[in-house]
N, C-alpha and C positions, 0 to 999 in steps of 0.2 A: 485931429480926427480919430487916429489909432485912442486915446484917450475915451473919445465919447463912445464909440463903439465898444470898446472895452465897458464901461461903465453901463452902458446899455445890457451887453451881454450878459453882467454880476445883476442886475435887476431882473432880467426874465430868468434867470436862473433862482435866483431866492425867489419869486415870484411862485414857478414852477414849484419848489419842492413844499411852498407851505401848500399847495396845493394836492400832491402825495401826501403829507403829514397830515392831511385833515382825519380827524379823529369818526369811526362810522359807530352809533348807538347800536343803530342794530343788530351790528354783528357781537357789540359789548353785553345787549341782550344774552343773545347766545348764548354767549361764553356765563352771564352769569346764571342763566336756567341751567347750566351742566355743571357747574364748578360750583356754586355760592348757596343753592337753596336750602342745602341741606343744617343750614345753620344762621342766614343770613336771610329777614324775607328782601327779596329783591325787585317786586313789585304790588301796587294793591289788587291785582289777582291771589294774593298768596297768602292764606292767612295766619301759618307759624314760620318757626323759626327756630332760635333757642334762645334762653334768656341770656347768655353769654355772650352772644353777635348784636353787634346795632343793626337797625335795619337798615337797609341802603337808604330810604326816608331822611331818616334819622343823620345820619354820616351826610348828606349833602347840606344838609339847613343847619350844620354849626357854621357859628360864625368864622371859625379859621380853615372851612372848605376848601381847599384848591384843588384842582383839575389835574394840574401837572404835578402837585405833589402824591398826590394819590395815586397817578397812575408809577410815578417811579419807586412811591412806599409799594407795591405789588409788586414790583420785580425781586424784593428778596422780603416774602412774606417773613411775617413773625411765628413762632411757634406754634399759635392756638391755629394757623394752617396749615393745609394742607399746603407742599409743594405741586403748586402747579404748571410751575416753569411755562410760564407764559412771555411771549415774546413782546419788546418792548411796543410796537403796533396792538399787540391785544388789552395790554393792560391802559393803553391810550383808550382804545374802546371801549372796554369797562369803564373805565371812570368816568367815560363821554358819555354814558348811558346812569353810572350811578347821578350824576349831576342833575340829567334830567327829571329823577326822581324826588326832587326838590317839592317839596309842599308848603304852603303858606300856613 
């Protein structure tokens, strides 16, 4: 019994935190109209950028896309960024939101 209780317990518990970890776009918005436009377009509201930055467009429809690798490549940007010391939740939501920007 101790056993299945236990095991029940470790289910609502991992159950639970994917439920905290769920990644929110619109706050990834945000974050990229404050942080990203200025070099990045970030939506098809927006029609520059620089020639130097992919457009977040662009950056979600290659084929070796990931979600979670993009949001952990932002936790220690590359040089052509800015340090934005975004918290490992925000960079979740950025890339929860570059993903959306996916175009056929």
């Amino acid at each position: 019994m101790r056993v299945l209780t236990f095991g029940l317990s470790l289910l609502l518990l991992a159950g639970a935190s994917q439920t905290v970890l769920a990644a929110d776009p619109d706050n990834g918005e945000t974050l990229a109209k404050r942080w990203c436009t200025g070099c990045h377009v970030v939506s098809g509201d927006q029609s520059k950028g620089t020639d130097i930055a992919p457009s977040f467009s662009s950056i979600a429809t290659r084929p070796n896309f990931d979600e979670d690798k993009l949001a952990t490549f932002l936790l220690e940007p590359h040089p052509k960024m800015s340090n934005m010391a975004l918290s490992r939740e925000e960079t979740k939501n950025l890339a929860s939101f570059i993903a959306l920007q996916k175009r056929p």
